[in-house]
C-alpha positions in Angstrom: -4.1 122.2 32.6 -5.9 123.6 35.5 -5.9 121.5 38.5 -8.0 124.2 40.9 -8.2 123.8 44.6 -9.9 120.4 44.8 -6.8 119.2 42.7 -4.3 120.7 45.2 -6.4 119.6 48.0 -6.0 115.6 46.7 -2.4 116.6 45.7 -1.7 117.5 49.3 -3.5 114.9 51.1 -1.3 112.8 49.0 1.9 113.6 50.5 0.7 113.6 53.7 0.1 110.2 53.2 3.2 109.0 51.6 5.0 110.5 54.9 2.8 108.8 57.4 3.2 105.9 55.2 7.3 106.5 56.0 6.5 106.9 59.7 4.7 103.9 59.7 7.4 102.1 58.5 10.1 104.0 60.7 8.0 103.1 63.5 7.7 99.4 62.9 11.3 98.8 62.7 12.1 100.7 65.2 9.5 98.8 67.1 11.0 95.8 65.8 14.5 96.6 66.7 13.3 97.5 70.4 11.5 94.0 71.0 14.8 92.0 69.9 17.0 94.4 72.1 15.0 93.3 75.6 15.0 89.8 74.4 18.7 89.6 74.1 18.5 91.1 77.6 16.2 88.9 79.3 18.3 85.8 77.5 21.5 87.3 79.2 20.0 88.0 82.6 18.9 84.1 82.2 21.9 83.1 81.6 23.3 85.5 84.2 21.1 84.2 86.9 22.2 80.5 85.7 25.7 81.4 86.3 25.3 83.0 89.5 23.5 79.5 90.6 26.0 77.6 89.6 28.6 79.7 91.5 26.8 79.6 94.7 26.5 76.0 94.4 30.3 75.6 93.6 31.3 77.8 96.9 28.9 75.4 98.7 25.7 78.4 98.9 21.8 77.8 98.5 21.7 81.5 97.7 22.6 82.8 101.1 26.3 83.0 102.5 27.1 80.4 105.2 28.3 82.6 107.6 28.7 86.3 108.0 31.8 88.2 107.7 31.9 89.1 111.2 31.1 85.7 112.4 34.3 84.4 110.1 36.1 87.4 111.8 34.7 85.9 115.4 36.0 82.5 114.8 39.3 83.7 113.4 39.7 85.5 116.7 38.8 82.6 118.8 41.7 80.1 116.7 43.9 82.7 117.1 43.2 83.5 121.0 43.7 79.8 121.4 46.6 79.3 119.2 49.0 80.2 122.1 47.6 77.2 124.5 48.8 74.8 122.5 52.2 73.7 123.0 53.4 73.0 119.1 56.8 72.0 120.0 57.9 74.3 122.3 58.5 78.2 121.6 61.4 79.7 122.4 61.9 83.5 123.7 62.1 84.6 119.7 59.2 82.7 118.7 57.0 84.4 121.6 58.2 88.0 121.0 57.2 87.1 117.2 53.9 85.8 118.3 53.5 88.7 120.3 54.3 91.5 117.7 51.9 89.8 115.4 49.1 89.6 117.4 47.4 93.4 116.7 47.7 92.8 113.5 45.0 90.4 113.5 42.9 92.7 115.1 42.0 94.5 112.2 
């Protein structure tokens, strides 16, 4: 049977749509598969941002810390600096020397 070139022409055409047909479909899933990826991120970055609340609430925090690390560090100096005015029972020559060596290292 002679199918000619309009034959071959139809033939062709066809295929071409069979594979766009498979593209399509490709496509869509993959599309598909996208869209549920970024909605299981956004639910864990919800529930991420949740958790992150409810930690700063725990530690006493509206989103902010209270205080600064050097301003901790400033009013751990100014106990320690006034730790030696206090008379906690009376140090002996030991207890001062001990005092004293430990001292710098506070000063970090």
């Amino acid at each position: 049977m002679y199918v000619g070139p309009l034959g071959s022409c139809v033939t062709k055409v066809s295929a071409d749509g069979e594979q766009t047909d498979n593209d399509a479909e490709r496509i869509h899933k993959r599309a598909k598969d996208l869209e549920l990826f970024f909605k299981n991120n956004l639910l864990a970055a919800e529930a991420l941002k949740v958790k992150a609340k409810e930690l700063n609430e725990t530690l006493g925090r509206n989103g902010a810390p209270e205080k600064s690390l050097n301003e901790m560090h400033q009013e751990i100096e100014t106990m320690v600096a006034e730790l030696p005015k206090h008379q906690l029972g009376g140090r002996t020559t030991s207890q001062r020397r001990s005092w004293d060596l430990q001292r710098p290292c506070t000063k970090r």
